[in-house]
C-alpha positions as CSV (number, residue, x, y, z in Angstrom):
1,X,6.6,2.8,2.1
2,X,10.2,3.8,2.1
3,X,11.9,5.8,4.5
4,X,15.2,6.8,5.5
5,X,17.4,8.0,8.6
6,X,18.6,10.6,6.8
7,X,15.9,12.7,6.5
8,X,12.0,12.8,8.0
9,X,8.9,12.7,5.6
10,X,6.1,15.2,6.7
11,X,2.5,15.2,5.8
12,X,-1.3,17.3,6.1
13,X,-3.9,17.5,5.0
14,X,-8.0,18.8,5.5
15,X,-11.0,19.0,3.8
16,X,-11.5,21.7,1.3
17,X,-14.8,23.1,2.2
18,X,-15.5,24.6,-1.3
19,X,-15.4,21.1,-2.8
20,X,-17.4,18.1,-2.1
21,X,-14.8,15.0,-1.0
22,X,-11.4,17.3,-1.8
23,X,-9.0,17.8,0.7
24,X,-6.2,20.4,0.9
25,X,-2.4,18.3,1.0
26,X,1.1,18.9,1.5
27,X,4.3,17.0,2.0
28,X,7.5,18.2,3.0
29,X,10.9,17.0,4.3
30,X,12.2,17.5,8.1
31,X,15.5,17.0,9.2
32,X,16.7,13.9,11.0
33,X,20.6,12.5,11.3
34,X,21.1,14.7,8.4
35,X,20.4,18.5,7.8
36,X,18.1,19.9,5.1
37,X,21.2,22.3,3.9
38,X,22.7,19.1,2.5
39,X,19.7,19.0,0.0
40,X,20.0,20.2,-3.2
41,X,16.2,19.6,-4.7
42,X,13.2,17.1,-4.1
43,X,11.5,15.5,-6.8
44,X,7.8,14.3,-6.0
45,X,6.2,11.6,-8.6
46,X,2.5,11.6,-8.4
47,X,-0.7,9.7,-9.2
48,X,-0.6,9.5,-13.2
49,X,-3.7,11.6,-13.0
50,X,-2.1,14.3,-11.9
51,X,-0.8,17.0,-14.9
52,X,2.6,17.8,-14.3
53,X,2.9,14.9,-12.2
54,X,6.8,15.0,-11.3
55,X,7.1,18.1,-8.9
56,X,10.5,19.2,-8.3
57,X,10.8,21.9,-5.2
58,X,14.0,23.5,-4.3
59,X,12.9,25.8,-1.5
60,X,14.8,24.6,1.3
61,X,13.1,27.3,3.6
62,X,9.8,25.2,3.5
63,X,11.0,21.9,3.9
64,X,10.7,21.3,0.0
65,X,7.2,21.7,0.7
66,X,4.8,20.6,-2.1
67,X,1.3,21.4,-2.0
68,X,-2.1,20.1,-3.7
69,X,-5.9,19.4,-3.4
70,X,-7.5,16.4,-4.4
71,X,-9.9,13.4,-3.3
72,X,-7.7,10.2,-3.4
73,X,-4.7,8.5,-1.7
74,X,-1.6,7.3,-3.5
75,X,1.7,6.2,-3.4
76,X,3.8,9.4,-3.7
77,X,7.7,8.0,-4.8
78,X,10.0,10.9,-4.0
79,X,13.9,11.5,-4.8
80,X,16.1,13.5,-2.9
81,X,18.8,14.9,-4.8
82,X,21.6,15.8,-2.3
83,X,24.8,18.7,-3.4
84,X,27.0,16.1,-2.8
85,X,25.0,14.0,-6.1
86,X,23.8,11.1,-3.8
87,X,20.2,10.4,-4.6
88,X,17.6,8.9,-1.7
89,X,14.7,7.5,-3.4
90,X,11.9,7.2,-0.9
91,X,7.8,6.7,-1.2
92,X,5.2,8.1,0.8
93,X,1.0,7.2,0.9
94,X,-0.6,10.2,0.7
95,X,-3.6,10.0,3.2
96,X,-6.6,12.3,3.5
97,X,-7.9,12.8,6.5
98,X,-9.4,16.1,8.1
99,X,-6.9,17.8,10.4
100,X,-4.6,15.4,9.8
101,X,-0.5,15.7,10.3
102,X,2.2,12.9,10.5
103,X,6.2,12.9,10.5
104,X,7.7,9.5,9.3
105,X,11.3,8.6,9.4
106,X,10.7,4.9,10.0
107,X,8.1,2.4,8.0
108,X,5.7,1.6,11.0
109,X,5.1,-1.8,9.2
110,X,8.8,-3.3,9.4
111,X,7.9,-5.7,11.5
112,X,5.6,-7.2,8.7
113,X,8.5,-6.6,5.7
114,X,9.5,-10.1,4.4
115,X,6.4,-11.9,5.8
116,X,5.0,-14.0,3.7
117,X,1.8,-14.2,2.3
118,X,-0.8,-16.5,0.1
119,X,-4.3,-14.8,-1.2
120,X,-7.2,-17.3,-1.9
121,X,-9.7,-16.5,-4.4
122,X,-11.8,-17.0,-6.8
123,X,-11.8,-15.9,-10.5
124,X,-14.8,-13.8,-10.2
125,X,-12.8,-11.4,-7.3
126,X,-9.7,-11.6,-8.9
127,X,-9.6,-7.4,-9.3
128,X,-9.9,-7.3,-5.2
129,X,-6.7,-9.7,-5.1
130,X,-4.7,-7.6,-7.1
131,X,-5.3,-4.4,-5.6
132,X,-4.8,-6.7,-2.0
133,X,-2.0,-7.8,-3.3
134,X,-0.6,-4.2,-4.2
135,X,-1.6,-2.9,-0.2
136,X,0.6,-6.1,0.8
137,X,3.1,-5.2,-1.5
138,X,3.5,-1.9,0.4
139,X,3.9,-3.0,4.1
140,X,6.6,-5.0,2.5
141,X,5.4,-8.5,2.2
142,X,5.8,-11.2,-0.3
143,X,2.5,-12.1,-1.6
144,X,1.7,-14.7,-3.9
145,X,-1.4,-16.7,-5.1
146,X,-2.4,-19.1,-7.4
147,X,-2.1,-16.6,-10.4
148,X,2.4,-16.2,-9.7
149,X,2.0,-19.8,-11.4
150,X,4.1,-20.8,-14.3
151,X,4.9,-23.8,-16.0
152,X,7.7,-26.1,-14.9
153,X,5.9,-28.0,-11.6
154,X,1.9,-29.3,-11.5
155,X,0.0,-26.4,-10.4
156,X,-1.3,-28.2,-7.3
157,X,2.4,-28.8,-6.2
158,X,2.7,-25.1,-6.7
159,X,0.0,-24.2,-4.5
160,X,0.7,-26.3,-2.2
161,X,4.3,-25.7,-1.9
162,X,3.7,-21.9,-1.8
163,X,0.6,-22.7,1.0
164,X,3.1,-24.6,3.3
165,X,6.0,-22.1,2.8
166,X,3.6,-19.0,3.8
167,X,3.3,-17.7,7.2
168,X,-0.7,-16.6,6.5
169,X,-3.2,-17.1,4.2
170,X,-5.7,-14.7,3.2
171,X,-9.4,-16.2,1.8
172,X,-11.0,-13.6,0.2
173,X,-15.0,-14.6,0.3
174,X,-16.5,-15.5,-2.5
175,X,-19.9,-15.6,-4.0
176,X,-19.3,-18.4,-6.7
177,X,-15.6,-20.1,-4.9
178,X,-14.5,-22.3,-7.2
179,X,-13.1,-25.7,-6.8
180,X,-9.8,-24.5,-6.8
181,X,-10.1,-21.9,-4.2
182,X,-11.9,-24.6,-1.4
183,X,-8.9,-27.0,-2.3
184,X,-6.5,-24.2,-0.9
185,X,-8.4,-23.9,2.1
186,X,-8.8,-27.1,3.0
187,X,-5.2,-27.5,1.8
188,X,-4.1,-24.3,4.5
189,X,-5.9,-26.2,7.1
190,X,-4.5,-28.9,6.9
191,X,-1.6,-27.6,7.6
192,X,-2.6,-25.6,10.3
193,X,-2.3,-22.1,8.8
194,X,-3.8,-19.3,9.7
195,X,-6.4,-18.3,7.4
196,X,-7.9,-13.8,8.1
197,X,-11.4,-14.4,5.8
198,X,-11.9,-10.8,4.5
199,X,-14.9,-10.4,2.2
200,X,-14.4,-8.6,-1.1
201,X,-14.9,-4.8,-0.5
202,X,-14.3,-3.7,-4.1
203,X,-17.3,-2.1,-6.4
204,X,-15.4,-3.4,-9.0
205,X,-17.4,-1.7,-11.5
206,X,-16.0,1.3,-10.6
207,X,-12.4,0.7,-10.3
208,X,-10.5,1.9,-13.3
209,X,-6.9,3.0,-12.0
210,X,-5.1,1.9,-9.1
211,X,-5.6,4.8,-6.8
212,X,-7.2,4.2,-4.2
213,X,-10.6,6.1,-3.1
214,X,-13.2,5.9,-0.9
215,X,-15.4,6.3,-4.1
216,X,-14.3,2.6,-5.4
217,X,-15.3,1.5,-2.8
218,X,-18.5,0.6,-0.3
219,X,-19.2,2.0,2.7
220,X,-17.4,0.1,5.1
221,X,-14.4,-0.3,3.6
222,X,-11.8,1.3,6.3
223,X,-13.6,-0.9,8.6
224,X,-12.9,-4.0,7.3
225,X,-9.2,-2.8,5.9
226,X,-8.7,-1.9,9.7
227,X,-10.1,-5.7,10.7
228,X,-7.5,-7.0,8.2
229,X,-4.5,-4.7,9.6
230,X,-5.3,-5.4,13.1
231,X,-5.0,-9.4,12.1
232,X,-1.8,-9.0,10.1
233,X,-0.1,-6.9,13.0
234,X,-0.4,-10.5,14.9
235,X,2.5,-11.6,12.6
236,X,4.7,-9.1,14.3
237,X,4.5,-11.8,17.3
């Protein structure tokens, strides 16, 4: 997520109790070292599911408030088009929660931003990587894996290059591990990394975009996405 000093990023939302798993949304902008009368407009990109997905609001009087229903979370990227014909380009994840309200003018995970990272895994739970890979990306860590290789070094110099220059490694569990992905754990032991096991929480079957839902996935996803965040926020150490 992106934020600025400029200007504060506000969020709600609730469950809509006319539609089974849709919640009621809305984001808006709060003044911070800068006043919203220096705001011309506020463009909102959103999920490509979304008709008419780039929102542009130029009610000041609300905050540039934006509202919507809907059942998933997603990156929201957001420009704010100041009189002066500055742009701030920020990003927000939408989250649904009943009751729910937040004001962010600071990424809460800038502690982790630059932190690097190496997934494990097997072929077979290569769709849970990716979409790992894409929550890294957003706290603002460097993630790579076995699959960022290209031609030029042997691939086990790769790995194990990228292995030892890493500051964690995640294993995701696998059902069929290959040869391949127990090298790289033995390899991270070897060097003494710490290795967060996380089992793979995707119903891959289902997952056909990269929003991310509670219907993609099983039943104790948050759990085990919490277990994950409360090991990663050890890095901040």
């Amino acid at each position: 997520m992106k934020y600025s000093e400029e200007f504060k990023i506000g969020q709600s939302s609730e469950k809509d109790t006319t539609i089974k798993d849709y919640y009621g949304w809305a984001i808006w902008i709060e003044p911070n070292s800068n006043e919203l009368s220096e705001i011309a407009h506020v463009e909102y990109l959103l999920h490509p599911t979304f008709k008419n997905r780039l929102r542009t609001v130029e009610d000041e009087q609300t905050g540039f408030r934006l509202e919507s229903k809907g059942w998933g979370e997603f990156m929201i990227e957001i420009i704010i088009y100041k009189k002066n014909e500055e742009q701030l380009k920020l990003s927000h994840w939408l989250t649904l929660e009943d009751n729910y309200t937040t004001i962010e003018d600071t990424n809460e995970n800038s502690d982790l931003e630059g932190k690097k990272v190496y997934i494990s895994y097997s072929k077979i739970d290569s769709k849970m990587a990716t979409v790992l890979e894409d929550l890294l990306d957003d706290l603002g860590m460097e993630v790579t894996s076995g699959s960022h290789y290209q031609a030029g070094v042997p691939i086990e110099e790769y790995i194990e290059n990228a292995i030892s220059d890493a500051d964690l490694v995640i294993n995701v569990n696998s059902e069929r591990p290959t040869a391949w992905h127990q090298s790289e754990l033995s390899f991270a032991q070897e060097k003494s990394k710490e290795v967060i096991s996380i089992n793979n929480i995707l119903d891959t079957e289902k997952v056909k975009s990269s929003m991310s839902s509670k219907s993609l996935l099983d039943d104790d996803y948050m759990s085990k996405l919490k277990t994950l965040g409360n090991n990663l926020k050890n890095l901040k150490n």
